[in-house]
C-alpha positions in Angstrom: 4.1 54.9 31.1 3.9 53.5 34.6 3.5 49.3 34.3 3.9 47.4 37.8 4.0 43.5 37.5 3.0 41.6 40.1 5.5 38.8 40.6 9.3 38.5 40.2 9.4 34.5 38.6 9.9 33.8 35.3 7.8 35.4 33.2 7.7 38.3 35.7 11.4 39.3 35.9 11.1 38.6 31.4 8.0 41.1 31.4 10.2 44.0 33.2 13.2 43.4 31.3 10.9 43.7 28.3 9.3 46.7 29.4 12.1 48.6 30.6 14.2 48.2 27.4 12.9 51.0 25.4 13.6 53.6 28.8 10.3 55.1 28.4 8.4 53.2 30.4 8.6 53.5 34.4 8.5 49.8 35.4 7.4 48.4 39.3 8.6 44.8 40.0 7.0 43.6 43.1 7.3 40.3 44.8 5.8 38.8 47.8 9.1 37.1 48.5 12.7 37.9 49.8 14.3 37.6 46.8 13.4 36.8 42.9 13.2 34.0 41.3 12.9 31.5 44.2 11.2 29.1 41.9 13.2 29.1 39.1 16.2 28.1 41.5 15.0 24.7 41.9 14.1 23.9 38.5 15.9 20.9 36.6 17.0 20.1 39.9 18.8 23.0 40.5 19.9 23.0 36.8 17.3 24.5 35.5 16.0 23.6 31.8 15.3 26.6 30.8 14.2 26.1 27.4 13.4 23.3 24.5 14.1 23.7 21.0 11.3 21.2 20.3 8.8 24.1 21.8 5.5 24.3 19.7 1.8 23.9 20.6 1.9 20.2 20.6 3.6 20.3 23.6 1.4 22.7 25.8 -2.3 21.7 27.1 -4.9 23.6 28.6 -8.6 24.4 27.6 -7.3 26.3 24.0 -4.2 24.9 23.8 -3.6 27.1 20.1 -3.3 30.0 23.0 0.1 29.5 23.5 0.9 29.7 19.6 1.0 33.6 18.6 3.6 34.0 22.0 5.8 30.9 20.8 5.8 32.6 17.3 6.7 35.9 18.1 9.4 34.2 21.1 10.4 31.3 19.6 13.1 29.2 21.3 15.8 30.8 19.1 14.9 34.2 20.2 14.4 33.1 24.0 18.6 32.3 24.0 18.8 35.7 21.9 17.5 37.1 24.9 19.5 35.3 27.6 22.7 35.8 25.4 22.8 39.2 25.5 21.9 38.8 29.3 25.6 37.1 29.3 24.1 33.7 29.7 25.9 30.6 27.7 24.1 27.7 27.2 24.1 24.0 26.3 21.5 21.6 24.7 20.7 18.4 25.4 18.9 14.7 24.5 15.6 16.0 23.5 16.4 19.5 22.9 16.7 20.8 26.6 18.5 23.6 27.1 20.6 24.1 30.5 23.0 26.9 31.6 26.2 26.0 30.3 27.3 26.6 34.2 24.9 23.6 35.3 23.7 25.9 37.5 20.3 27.6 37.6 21.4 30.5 39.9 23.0 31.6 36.7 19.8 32.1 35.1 18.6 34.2 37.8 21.6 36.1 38.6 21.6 37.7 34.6 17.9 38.3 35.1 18.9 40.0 38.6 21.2 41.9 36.9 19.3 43.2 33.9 16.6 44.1 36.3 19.4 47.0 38.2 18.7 49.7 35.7 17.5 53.2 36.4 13.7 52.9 35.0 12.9 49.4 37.4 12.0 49.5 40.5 12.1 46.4 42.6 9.9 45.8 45.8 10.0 42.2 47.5 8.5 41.5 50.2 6.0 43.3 49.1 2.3 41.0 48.5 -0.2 42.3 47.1 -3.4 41.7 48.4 -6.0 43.7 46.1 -6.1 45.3 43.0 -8.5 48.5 41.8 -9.5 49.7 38.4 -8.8 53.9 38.6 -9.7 56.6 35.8 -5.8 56.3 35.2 -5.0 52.8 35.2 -5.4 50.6 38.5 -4.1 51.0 42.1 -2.5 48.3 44.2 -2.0 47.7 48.1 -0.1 45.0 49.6 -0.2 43.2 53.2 1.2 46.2 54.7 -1.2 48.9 53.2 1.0 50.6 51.0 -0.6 51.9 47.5 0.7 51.8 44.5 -0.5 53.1 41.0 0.1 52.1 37.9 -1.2 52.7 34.2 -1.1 49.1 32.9 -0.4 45.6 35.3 1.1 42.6 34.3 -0.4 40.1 36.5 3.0 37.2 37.0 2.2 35.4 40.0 2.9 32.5 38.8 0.7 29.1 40.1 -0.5 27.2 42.7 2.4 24.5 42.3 5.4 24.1 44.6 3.8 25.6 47.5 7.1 25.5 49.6 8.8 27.7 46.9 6.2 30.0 46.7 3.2 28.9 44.9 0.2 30.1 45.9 -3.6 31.1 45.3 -3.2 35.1 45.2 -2.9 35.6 41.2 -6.2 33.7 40.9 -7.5 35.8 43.6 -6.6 39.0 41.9 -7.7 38.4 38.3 -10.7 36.7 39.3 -11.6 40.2 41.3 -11.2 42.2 38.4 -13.7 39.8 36.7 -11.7 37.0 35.3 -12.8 33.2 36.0 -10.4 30.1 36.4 -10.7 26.7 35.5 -10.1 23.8 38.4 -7.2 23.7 39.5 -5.0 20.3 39.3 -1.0 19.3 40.1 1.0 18.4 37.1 4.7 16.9 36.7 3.8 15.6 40.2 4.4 12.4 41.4 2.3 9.4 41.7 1.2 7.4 44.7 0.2 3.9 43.9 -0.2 0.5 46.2 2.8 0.6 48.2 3.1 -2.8 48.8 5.2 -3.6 45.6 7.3 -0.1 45.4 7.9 -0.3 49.3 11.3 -2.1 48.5 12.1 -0.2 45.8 12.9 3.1 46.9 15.2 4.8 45.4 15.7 2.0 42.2 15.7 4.0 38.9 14.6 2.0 35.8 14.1 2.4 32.6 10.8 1.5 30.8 7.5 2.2 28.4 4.9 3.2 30.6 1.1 3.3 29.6 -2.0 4.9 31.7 -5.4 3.4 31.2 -9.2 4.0 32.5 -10.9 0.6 32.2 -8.7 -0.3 29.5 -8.6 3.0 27.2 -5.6 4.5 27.2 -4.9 7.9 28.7 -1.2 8.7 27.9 1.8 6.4 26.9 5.4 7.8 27.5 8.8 6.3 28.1 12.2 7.2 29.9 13.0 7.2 33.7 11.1 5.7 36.7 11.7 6.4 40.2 10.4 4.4 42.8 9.6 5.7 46.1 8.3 4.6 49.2 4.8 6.0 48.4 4.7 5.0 44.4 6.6 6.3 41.9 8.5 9.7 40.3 11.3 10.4 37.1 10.7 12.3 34.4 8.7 9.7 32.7 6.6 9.7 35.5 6.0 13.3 35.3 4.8 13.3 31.7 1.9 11.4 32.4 1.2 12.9 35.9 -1.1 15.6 34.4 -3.8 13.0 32.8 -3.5 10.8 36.0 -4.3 13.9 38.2 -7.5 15.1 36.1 -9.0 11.6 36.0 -9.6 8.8 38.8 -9.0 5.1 38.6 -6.2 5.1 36.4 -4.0 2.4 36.4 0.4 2.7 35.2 1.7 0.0 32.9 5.5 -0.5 33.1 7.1 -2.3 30.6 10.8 -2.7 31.9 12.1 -4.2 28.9 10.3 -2.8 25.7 12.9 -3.1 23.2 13.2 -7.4 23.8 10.4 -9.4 23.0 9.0 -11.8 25.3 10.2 -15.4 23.7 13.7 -14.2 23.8 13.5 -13.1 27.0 12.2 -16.3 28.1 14.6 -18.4 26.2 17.6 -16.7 27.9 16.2 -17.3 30.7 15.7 -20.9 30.2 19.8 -20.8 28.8 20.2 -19.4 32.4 18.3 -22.1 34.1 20.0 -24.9 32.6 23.7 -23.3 32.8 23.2 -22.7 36.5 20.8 -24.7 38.2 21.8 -23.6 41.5 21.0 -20.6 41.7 17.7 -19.1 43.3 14.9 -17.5 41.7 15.7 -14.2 43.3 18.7 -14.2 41.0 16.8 -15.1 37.8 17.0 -11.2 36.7 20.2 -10.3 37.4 22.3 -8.6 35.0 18.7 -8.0 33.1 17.1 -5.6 35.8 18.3 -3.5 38.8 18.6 -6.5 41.5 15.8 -5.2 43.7 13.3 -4.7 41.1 14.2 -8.0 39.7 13.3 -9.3 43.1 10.2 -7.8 43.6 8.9 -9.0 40.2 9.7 -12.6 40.7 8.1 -12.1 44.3 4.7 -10.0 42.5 4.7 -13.3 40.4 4.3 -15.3 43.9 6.9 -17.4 43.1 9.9 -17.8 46.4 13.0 -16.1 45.9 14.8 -18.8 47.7 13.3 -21.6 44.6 15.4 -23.2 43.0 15.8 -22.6 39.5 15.5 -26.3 38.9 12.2 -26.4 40.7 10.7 -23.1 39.1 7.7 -24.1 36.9 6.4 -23.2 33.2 4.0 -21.4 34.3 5.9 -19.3 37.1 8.7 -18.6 34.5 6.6 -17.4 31.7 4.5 -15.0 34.5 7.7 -13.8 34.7 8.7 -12.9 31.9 5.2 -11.0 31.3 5.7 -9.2 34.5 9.1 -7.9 33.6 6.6 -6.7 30.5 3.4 -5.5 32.1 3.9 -4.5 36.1 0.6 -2.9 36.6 0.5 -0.3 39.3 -3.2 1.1 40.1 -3.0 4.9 41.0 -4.2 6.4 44.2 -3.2 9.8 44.0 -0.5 12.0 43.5 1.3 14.2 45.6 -0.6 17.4 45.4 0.1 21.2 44.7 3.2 20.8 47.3 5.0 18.6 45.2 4.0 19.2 41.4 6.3 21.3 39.2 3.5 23.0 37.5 -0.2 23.7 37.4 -2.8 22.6 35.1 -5.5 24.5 34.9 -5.7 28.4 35.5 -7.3 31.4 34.6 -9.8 31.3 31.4 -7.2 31.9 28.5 -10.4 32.7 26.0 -10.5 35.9 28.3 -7.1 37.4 27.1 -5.9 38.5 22.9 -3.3 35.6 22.6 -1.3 38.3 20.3 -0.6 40.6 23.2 -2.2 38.6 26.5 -4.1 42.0 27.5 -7.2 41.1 28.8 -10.8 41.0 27.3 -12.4 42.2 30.1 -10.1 45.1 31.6 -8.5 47.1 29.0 -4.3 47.7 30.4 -4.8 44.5 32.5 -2.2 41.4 31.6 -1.5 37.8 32.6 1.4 36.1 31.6 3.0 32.7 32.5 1.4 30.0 34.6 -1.6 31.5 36.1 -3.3 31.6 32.8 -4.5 28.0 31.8 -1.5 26.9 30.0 0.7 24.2 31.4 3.6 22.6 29.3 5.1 19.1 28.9 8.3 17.9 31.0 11.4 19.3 29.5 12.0 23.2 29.5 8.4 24.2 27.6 7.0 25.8 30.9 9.9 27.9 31.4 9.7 28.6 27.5 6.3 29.9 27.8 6.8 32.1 31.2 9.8 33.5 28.6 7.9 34.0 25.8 4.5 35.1 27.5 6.6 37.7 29.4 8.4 39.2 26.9 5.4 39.5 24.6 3.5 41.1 27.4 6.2 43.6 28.2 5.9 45.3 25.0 2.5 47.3 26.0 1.3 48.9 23.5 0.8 52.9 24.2 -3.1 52.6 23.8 -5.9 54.0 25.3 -7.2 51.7 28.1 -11.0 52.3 26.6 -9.8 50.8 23.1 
């Protein structure tokens, strides 16, 4: 059976391995890019997490988020590293279940996938974007931005999404599924960063704190999460950031709570800091935090609190020290916006999942027609799960079934 994917990312480069491994299948990989896996290269910071062992529904969102459960089933984490360790891949786990190359290197990931894709049955095409797609008596016939055709039986639609635009993300597998009668959902950036009122991050750039962070709509909360902020000189990043990006992206008028110190309470804070007043009146008030918070950000909260870093201690008031000590608790920074498709990870949103059997992902609509990975409406959490369902969407889609397109 002839079965051309369209897209050599993740779940693309998974999908041929997957459908080449029998031999009886003729497999076409095409990709718009130079090379493969251009993505995946950057991921985890050039680490790339490749999987959790923590990987179940709860973690994935989307408009049926139980989509993502018959794929994580029959791929579950276990059987992802099966996969990658008969590729030659060794791996390492992490805080939090993430799994990383034991290499540190995410060009390892993609070199074993390179590899397993140089067999005789695969053929590889990049360069090669496709621009429109055809249903045939035979299957369904394909032409990219030079007017070449190409004809296949059954298509495995792995374009990927619309995030990380500088590494390829793009608009085009919307554009094809949507022509063969599909619908997608809006669109929306996800482990993206945040912009907020520069004013108070300004300073901070580049400080990396730890903290509790909450994200409220006139006052209900949206998502809590804790772990690692980065500020920046337009608002604020880290992976803590990231896990709330999606619900601050899909709403407006959100507002981030950080609590820098969530594991003191606030009257011992504020009696050490009353020790630390008495022991050394001399110092200033822009020193009041030191050795409790990264010296900048301690800074910037006693100047948020409008107090003078060069007070006194001896001349700081009740009121200015217990402010304080609740800012160091509650910094509120109101969102206004994020950093788009350009700088998210992944997209949230995608084509209409309900359209596709979740036991195969063959399409509802066009019998021999597949989607896998992030174009569907399936976005994961920060931490390997989006990687872990391009793997397992791609490898559950690679077994086509020998079935009559009519069916």
């Amino acid at each position: 059976m002839k079965i051309a994917i369209i897209g050599a990312g993740a779940s693309g480069m998974a999908a041929a391995i997957a459908a080449a491994a029998s031999g009886a299948n003729e497999v076409l990989l095409l990709e718009r890019q130079a090379r493969v896996g251009r993505k995946l290269l950057a991921t985890g910071n050039g680490r790339c997490n490749l999987t959790n062992w923590q990987a179940d529904p709860a973690h994935y969102h989307g408009s049926y988020p139980d989509f993502v459960k018959p794929a994580l089933e029959a791929f579950p984490t276990a059987k992802v590293l099966d996969f990658f360790q008969t590729l030659g891949l060794y791996t390492v786990t992490e805080d939090g279940g993430r799994v990383y190359p034991y290499s540190d290197q995410a060009n390892s990931v993609v070199d074993v996938l390179r590899f397993a894709l140089d067999r005789q049955n695969v053929e590889l095409r990049t360069g090669a974007e496709i621009v429109g797609v055809k249903r045939t008596e035979t299957g369904f016939r394909l032409k990219d931005q030079s007017g070449e055709s190409y004809e296949a039986e059954r298509l495995i639609v792995a374009c990927g999404g619309a995030a990380g635009t500088k590494l390829g993300g793009g608009l085009s597998g919307y554009q094809l599924l949507r022509s063969l009668g599909h619908h997608c959902t809006k669109l929306y950036p996800s482990l993206v960063q945040l912009k907020t009122d520069p004013a108070l991050v300004r300073g901070l750039k580049g400080v990396r704190a730890n903290a509790a962070l909450k994200l409220t709509i006139r006052d209900a909360v949206l998502a809590e999460g804790r772990g690692e902020v980065q500020f920046t000189d337009y608002g604020v990043s880290g992976p803590a950031v990231f896990e709330l990006s999606r619900a601050a992206a899909t709403a407006e008028d959100t507002v981030l709570h950080l609590n820098f110190l969530p594991d003191y309470r606030a009257e011992d804070l504020l009696s050490n800091l009353c020790i630390r007043m008495s022991r050394f009146p001399r110092l200033e008030a822009g020193d009041l935090l030191t050795g409790i918070l990264h010296n900048r950000l301690g800074r910037m909260v006693v100047t948020a609190c409008g107090v003078k870093q060069s007070t006194p201690l001896t001349a700081l008031r009740w009121e200015e020290l217990t402010a304080i000590v609740e800012k160091c608790r509650e910094l509120v920074l109101p969102v206004t916006g994020n950093m788009g498709m350009e700088g998210a990870q992944v997209t949230a949103g995608g084509i209409v999942t309900k359209e596709f059997d979740p036991e195969t992902l063959q399409s509802r609509i066009v019998p021999g027609l597949y989607a896998v990975g992030e174009v569907l409406d399936v976005d994961g959490d920060c931490g390997g799960f989006n990687l872990q369902w391009a793997w397992a969407s791609g490898l559950l889609a690679g077994q086509v079934r020998q079935t009559s397109r009519n069916e």
